[in-house]
PQR file with spaces between the fields and no chain letter, atoms N, CA, C, O and H, PARSE charges and radii, in Angstrom:
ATOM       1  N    UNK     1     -18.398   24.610   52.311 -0.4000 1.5000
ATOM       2  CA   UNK     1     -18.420   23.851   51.072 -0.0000 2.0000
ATOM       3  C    UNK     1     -19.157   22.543   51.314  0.5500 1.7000
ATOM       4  O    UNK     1     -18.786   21.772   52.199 -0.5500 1.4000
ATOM       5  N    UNK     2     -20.315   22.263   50.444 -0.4000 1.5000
ATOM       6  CA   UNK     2     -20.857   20.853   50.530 -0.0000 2.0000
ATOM       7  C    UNK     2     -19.618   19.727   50.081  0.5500 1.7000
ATOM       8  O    UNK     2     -18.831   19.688   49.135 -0.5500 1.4000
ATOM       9  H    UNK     2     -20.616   22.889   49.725  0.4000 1.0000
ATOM      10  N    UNK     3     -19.829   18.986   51.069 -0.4000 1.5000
ATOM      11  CA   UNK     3     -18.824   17.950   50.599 -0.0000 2.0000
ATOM      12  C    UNK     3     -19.651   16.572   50.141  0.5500 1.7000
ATOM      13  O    UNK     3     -19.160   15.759   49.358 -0.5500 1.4000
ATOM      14  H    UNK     3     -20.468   19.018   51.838  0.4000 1.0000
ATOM      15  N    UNK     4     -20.904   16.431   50.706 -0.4000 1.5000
ATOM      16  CA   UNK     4     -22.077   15.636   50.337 -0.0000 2.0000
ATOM      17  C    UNK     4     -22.155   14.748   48.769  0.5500 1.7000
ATOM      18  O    UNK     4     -22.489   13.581   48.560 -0.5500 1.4000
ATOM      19  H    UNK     4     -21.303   17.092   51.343  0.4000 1.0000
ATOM      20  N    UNK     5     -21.663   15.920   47.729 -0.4000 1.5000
ATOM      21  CA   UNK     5     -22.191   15.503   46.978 -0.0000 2.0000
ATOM      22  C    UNK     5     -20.967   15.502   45.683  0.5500 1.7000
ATOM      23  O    UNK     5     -20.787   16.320   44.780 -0.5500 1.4000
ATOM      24  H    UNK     5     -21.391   16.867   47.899  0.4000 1.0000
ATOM      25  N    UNK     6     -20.327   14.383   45.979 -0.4000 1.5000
ATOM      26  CA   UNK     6     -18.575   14.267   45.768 -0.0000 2.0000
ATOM      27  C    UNK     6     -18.353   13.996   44.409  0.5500 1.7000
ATOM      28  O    UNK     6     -17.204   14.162   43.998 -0.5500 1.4000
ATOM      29  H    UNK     6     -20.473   13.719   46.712  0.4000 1.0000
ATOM      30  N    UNK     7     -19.537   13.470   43.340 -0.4000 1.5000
ATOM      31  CA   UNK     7     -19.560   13.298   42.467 -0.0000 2.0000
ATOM      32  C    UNK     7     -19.521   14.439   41.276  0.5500 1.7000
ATOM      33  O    UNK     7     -18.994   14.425   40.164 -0.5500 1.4000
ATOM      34  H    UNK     7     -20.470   13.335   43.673  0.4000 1.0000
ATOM      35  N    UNK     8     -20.455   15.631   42.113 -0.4000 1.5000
ATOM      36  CA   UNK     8     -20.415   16.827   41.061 -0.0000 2.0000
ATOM      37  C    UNK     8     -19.158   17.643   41.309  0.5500 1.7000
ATOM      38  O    UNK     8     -18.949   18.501   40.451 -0.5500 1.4000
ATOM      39  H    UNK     8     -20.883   15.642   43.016  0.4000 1.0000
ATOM      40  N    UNK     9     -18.288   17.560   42.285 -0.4000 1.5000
ATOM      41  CA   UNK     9     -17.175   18.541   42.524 -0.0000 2.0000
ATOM      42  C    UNK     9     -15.999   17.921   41.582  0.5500 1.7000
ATOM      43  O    UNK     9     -15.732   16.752   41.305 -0.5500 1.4000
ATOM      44  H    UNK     9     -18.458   16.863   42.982  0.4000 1.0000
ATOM      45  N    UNK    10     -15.254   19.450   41.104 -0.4000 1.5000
ATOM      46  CA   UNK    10     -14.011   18.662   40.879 -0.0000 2.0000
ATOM      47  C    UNK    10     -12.923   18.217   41.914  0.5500 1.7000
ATOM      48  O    UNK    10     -12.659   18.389   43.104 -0.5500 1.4000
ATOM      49  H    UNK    10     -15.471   20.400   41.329  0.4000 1.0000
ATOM      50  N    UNK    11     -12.381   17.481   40.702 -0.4000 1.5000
ATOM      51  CA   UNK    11     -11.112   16.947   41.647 -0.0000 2.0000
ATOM      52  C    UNK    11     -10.466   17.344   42.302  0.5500 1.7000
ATOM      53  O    UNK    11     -10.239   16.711   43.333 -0.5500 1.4000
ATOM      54  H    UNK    11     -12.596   17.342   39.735  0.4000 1.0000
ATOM      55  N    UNK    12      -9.747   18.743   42.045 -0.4000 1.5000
ATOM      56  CA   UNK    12      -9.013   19.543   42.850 -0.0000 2.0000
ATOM      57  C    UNK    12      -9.976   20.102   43.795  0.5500 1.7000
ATOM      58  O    UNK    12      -9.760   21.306   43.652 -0.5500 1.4000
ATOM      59  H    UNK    12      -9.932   19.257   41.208  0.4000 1.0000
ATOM      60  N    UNK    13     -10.740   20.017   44.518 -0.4000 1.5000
ATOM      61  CA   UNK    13     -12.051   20.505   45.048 -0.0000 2.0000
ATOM      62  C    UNK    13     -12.076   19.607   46.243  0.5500 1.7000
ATOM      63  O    UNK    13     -11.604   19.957   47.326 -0.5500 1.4000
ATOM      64  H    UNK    13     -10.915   19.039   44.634  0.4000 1.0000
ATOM      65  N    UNK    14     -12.653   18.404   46.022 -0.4000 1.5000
ATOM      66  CA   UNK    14     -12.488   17.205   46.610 -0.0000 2.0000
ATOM      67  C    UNK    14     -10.928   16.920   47.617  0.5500 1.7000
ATOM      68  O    UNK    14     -10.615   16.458   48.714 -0.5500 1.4000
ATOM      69  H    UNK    14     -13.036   18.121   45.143  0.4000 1.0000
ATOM      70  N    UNK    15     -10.395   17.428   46.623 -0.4000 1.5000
ATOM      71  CA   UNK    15      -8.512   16.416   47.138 -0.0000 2.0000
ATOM      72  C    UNK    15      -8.511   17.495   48.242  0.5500 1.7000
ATOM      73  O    UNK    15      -8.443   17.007   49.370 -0.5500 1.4000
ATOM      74  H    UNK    15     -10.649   17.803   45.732  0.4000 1.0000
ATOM      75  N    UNK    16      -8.581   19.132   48.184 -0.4000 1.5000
ATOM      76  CA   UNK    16      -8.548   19.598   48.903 -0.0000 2.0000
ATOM      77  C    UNK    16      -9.322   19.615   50.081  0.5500 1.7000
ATOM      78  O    UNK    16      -8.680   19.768   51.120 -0.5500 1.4000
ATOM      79  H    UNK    16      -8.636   19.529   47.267  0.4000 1.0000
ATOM      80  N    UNK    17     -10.400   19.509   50.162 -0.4000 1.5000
ATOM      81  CA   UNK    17     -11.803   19.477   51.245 -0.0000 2.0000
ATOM      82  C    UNK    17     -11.555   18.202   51.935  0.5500 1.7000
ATOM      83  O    UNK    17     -11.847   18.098   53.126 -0.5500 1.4000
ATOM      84  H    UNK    17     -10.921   19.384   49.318  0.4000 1.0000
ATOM      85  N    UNK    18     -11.138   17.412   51.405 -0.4000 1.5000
ATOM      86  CA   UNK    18     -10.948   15.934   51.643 -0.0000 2.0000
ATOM      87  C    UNK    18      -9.569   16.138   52.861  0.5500 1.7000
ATOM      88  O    UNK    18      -9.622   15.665   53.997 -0.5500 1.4000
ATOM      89  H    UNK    18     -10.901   17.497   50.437  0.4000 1.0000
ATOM      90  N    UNK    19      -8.593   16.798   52.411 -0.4000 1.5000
ATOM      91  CA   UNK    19      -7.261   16.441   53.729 -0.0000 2.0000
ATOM      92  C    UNK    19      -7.907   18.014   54.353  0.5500 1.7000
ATOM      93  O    UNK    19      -7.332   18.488   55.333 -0.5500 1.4000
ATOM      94  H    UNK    19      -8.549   17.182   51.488  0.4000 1.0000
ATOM      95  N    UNK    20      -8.732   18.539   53.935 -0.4000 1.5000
ATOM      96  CA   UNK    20      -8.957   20.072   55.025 -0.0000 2.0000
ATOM      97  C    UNK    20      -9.527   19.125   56.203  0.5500 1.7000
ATOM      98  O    UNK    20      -9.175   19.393   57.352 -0.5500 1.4000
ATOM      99  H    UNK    20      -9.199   18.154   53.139  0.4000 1.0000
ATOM     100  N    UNK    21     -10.216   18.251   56.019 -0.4000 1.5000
ATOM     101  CA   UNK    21     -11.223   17.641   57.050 -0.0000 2.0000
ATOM     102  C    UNK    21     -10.478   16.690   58.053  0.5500 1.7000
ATOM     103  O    UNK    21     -10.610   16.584   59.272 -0.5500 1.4000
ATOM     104  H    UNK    21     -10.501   18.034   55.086  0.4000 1.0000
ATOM     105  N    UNK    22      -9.591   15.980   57.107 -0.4000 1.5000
ATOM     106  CA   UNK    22      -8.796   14.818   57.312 -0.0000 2.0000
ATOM     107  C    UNK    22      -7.483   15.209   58.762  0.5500 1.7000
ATOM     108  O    UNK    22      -7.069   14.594   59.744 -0.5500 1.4000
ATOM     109  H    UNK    22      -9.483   16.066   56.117  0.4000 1.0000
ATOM     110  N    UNK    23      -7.241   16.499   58.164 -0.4000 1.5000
ATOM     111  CA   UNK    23      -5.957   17.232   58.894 -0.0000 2.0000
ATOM     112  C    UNK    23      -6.557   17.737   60.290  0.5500 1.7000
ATOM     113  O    UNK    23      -5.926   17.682   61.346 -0.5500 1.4000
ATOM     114  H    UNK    23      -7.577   16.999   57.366  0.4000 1.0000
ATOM     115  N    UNK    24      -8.381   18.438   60.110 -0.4000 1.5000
ATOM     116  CA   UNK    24      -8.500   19.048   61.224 -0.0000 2.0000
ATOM     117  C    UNK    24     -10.128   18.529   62.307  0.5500 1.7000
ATOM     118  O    UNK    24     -10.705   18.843   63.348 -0.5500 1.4000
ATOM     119  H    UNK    24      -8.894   18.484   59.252  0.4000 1.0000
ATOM     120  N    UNK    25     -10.210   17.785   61.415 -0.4000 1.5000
ATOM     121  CA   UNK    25     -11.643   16.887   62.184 -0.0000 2.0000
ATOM     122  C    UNK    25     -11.663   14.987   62.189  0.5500 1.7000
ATOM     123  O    UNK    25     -12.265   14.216   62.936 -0.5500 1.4000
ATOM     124  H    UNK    25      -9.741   17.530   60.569  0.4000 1.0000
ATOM     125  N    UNK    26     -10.932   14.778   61.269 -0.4000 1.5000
ATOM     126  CA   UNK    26     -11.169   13.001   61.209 -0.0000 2.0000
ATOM     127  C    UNK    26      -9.948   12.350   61.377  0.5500 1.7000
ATOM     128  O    UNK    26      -8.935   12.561   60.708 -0.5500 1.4000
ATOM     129  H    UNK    26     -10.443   15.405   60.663  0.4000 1.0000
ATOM     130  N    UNK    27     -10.084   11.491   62.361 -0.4000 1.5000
ATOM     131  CA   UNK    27      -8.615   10.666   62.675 -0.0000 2.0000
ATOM     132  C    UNK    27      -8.308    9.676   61.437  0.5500 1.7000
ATOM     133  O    UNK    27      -7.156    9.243   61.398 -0.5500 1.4000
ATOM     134  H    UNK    27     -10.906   11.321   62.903  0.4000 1.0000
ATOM     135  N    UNK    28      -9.033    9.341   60.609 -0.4000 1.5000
ATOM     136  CA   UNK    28      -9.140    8.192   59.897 -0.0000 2.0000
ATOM     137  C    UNK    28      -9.967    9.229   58.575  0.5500 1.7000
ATOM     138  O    UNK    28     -10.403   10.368   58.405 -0.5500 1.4000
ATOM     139  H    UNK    28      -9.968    9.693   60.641  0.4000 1.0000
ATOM     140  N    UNK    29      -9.785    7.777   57.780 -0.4000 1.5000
ATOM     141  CA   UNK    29     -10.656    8.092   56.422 -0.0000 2.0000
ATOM     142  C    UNK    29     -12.147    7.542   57.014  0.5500 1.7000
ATOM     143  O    UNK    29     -13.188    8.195   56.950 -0.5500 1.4000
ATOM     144  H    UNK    29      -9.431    6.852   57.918  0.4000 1.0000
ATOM     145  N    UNK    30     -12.067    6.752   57.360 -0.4000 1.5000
ATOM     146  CA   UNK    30     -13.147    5.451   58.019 -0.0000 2.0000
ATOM     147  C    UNK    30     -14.042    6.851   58.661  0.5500 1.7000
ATOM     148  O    UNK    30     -14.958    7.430   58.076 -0.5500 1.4000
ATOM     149  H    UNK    30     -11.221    6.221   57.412  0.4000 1.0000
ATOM     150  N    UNK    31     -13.596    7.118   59.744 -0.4000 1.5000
ATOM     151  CA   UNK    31     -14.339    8.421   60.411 -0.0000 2.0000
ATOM     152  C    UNK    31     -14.919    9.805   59.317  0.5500 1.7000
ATOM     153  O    UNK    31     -16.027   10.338   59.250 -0.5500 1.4000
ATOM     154  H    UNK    31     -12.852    6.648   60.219  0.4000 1.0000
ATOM     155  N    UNK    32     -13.958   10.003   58.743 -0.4000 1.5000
ATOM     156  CA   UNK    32     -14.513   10.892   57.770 -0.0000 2.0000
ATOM     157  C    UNK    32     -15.693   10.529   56.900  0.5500 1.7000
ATOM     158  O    UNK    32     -16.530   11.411   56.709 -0.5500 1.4000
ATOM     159  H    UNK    32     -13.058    9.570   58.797  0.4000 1.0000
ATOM     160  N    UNK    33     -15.866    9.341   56.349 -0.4000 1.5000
ATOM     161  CA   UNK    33     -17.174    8.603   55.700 -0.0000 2.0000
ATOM     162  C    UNK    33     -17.662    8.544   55.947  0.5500 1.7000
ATOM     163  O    UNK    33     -18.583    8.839   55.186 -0.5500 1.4000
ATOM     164  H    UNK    33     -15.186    8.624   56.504  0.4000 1.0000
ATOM     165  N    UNK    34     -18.251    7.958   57.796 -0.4000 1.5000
ATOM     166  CA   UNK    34     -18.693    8.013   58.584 -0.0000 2.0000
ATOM     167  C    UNK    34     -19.455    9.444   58.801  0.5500 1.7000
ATOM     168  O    UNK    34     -20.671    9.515   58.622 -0.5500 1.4000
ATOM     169  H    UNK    34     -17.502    7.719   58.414  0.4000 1.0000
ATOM     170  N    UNK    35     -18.728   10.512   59.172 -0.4000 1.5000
ATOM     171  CA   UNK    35     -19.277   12.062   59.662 -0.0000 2.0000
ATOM     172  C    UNK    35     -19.799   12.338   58.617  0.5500 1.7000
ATOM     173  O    UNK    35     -20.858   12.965   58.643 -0.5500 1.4000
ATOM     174  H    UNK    35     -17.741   10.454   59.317  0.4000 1.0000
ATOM     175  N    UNK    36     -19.350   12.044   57.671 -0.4000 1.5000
ATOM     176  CA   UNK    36     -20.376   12.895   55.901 -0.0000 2.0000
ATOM     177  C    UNK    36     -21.565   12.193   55.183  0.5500 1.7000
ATOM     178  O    UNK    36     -22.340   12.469   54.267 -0.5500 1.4000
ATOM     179  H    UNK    36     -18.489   11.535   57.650  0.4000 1.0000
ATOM     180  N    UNK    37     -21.251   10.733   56.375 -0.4000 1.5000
ATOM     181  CA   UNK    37     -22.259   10.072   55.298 -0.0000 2.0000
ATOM     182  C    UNK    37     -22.292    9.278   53.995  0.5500 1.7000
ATOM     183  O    UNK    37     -23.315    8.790   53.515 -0.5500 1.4000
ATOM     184  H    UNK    37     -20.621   10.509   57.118  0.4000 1.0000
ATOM     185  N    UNK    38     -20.643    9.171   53.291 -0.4000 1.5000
ATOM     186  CA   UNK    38     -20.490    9.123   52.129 -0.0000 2.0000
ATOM     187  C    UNK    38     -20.018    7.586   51.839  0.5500 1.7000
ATOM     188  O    UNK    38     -19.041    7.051   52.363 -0.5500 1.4000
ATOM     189  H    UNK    38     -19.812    9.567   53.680  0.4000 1.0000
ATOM     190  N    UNK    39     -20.706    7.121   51.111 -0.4000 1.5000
ATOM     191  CA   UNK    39     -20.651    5.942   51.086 -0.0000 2.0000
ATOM     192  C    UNK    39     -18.862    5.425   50.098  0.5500 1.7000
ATOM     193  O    UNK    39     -18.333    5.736   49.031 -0.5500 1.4000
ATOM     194  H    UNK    39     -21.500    7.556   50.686  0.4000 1.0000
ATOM     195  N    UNK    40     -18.499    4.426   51.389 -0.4000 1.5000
ATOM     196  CA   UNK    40     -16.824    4.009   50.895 -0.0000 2.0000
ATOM     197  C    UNK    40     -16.833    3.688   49.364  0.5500 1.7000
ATOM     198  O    UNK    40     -16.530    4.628   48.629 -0.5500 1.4000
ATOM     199  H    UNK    40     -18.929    4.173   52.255  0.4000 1.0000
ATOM     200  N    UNK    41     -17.173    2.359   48.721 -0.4000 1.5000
ATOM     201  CA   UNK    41     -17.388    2.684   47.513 -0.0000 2.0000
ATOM     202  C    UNK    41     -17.500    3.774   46.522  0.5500 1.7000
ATOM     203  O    UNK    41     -16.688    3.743   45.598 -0.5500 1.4000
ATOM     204  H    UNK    41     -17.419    1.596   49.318  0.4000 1.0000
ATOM     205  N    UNK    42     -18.345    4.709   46.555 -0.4000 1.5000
ATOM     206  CA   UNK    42     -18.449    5.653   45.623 -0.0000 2.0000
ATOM     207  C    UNK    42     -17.249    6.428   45.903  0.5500 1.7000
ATOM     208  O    UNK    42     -16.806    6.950   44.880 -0.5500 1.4000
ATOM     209  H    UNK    42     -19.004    4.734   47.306  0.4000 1.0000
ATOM     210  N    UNK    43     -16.653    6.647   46.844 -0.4000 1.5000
ATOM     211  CA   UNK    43     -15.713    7.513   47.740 -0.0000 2.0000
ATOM     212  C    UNK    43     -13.934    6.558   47.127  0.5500 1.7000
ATOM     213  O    UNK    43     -12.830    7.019   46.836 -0.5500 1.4000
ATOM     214  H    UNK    43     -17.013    6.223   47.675  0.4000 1.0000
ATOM     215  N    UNK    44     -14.210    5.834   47.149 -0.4000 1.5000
ATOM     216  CA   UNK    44     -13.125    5.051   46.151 -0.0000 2.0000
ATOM     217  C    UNK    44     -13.123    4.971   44.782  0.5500 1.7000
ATOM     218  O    UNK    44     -12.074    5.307   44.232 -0.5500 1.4000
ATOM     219  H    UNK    44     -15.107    5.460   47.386  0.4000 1.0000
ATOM     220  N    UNK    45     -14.260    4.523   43.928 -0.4000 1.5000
ATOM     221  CA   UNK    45     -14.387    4.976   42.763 -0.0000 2.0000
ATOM     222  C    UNK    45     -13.738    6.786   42.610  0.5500 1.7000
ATOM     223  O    UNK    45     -12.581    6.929   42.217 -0.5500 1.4000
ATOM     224  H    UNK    45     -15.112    4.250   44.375  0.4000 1.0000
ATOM     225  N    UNK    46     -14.632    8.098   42.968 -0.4000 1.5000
ATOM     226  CA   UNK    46     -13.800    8.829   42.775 -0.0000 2.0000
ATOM     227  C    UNK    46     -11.980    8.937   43.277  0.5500 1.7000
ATOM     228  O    UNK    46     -11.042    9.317   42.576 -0.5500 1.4000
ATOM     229  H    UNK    46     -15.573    7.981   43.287  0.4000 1.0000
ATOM     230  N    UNK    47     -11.967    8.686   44.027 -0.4000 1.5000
ATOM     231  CA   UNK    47     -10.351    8.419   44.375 -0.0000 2.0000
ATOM     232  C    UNK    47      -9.126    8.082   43.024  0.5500 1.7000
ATOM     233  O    UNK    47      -7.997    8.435   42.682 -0.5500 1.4000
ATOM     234  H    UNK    47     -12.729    8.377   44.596  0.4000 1.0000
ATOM     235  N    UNK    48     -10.197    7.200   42.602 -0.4000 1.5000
ATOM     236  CA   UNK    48      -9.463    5.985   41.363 -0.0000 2.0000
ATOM     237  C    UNK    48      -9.625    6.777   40.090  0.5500 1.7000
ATOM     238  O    UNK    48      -8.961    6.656   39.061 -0.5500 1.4000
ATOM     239  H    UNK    48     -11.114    6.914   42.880  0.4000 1.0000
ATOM     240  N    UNK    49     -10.922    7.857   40.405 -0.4000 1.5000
ATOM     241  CA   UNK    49     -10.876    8.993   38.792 -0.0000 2.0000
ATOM     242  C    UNK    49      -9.716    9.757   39.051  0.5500 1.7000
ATOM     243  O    UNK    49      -8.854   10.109   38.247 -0.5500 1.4000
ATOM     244  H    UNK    49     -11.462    7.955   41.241  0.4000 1.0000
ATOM     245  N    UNK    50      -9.796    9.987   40.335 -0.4000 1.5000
ATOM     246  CA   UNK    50      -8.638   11.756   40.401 -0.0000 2.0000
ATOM     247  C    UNK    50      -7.204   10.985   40.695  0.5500 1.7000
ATOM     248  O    UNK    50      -6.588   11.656   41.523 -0.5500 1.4000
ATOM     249  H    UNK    50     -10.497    9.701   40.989  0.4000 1.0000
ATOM     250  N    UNK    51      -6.545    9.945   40.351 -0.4000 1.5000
ATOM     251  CA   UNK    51      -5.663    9.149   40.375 -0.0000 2.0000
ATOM     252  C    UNK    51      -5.174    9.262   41.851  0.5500 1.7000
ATOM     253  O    UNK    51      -3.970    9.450   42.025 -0.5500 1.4000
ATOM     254  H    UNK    51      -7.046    9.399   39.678  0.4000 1.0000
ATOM     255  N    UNK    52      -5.926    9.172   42.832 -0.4000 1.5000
ATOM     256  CA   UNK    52      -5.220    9.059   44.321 -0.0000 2.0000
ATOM     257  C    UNK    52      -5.550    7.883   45.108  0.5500 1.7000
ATOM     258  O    UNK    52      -6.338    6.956   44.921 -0.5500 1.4000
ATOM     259  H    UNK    52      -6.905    9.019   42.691  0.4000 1.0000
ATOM     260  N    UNK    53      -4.675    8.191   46.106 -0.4000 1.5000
ATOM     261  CA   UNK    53      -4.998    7.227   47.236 -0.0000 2.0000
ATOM     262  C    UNK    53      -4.760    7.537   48.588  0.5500 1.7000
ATOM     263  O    UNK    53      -3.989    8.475   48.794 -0.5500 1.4000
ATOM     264  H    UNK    53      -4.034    8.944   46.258  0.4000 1.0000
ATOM     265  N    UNK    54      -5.406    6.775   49.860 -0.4000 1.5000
ATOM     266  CA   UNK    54      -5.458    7.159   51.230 -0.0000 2.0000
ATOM     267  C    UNK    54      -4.489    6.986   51.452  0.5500 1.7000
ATOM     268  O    UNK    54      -3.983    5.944   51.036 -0.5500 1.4000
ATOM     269  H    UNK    54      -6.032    6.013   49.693  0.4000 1.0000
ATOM     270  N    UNK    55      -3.669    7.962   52.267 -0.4000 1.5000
ATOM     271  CA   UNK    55      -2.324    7.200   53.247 -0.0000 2.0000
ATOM     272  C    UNK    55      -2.657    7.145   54.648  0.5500 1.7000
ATOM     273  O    UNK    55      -2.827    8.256   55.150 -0.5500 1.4000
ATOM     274  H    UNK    55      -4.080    8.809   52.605  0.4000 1.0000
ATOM     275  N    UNK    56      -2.803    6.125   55.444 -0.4000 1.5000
ATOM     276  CA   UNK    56      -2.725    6.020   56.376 -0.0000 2.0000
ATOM     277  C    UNK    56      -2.150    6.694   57.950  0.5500 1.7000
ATOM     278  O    UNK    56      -2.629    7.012   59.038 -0.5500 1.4000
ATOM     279  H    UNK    56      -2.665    5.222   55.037  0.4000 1.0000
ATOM     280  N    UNK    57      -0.686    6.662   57.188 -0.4000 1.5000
ATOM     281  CA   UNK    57       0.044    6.814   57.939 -0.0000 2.0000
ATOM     282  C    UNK    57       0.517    8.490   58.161  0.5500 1.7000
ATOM     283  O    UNK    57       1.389    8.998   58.866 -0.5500 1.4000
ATOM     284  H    UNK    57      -0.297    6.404   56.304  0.4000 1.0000
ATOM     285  N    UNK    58      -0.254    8.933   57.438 -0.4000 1.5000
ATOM     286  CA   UNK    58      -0.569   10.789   57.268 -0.0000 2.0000
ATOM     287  C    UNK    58      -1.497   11.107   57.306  0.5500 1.7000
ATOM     288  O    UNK    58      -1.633   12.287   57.632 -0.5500 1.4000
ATOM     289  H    UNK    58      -0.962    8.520   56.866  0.4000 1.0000
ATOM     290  N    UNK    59      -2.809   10.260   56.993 -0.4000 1.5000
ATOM     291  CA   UNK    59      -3.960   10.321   57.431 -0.0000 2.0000
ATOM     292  C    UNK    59      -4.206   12.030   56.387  0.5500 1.7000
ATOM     293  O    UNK    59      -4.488   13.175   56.740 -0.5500 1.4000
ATOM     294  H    UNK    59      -2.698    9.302   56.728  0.4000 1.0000
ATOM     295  N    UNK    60      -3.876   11.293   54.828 -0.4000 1.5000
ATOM     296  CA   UNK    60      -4.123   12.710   54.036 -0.0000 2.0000
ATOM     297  C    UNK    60      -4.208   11.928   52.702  0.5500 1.7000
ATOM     298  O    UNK    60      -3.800   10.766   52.679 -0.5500 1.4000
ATOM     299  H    UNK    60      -3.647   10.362   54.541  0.4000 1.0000
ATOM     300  N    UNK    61      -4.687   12.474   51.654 -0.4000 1.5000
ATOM     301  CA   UNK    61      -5.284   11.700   50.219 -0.0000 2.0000
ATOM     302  C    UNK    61      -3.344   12.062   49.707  0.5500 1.7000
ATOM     303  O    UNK    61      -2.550   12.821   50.263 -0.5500 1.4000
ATOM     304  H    UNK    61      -5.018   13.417   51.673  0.4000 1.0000
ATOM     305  N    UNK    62      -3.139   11.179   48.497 -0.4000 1.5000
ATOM     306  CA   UNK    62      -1.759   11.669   47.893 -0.0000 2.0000
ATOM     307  C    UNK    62      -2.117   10.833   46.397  0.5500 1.7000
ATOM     308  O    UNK    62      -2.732    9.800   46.131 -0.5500 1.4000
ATOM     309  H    UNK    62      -3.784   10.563   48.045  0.4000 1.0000
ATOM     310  N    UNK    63      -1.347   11.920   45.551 -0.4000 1.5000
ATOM     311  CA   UNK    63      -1.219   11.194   44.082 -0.0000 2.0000
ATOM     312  C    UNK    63      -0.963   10.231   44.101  0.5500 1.7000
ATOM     313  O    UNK    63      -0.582    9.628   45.104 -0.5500 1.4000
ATOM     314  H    UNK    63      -0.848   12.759   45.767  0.4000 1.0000
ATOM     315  N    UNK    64      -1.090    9.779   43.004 -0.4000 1.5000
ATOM     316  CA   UNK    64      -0.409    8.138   42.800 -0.0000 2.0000
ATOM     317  C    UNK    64       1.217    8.277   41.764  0.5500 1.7000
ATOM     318  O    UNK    64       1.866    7.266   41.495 -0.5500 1.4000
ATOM     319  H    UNK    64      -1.399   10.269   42.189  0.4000 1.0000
């Protein structure tokens, strides 16, 4: 799945691909932006459409 291009996917698309990566390749969100390329900003803006946010401390996206 392209994850590149975060703007055309849906949400449920994203939320998922997003902790698939999170759970089995990126220690961090920071690292994950990093490996894809995806710039933090835009990567927060969607966050703030699909009503979520990073948890840290699970190192996985969660509703709000």
């Amino acid at each position: 799945m392209e994850i590149h291009n975060l703007e055309r996917l849906d949400s449920a698309i994203v939320y998922g691909i997003v902790n698939e990566r999170l759970r089995l390749e990126c220690a961090s969100l920071d690292e994950f932006l990093l490996q894809f390329g995806i710039d933090s900003q835009s990567f927060q803006q969607k966050l703030d459409e699909m009503g979520c946010y990073y948890d840290p401390m699970v190192n996985q996206l969660r509703q709000k």
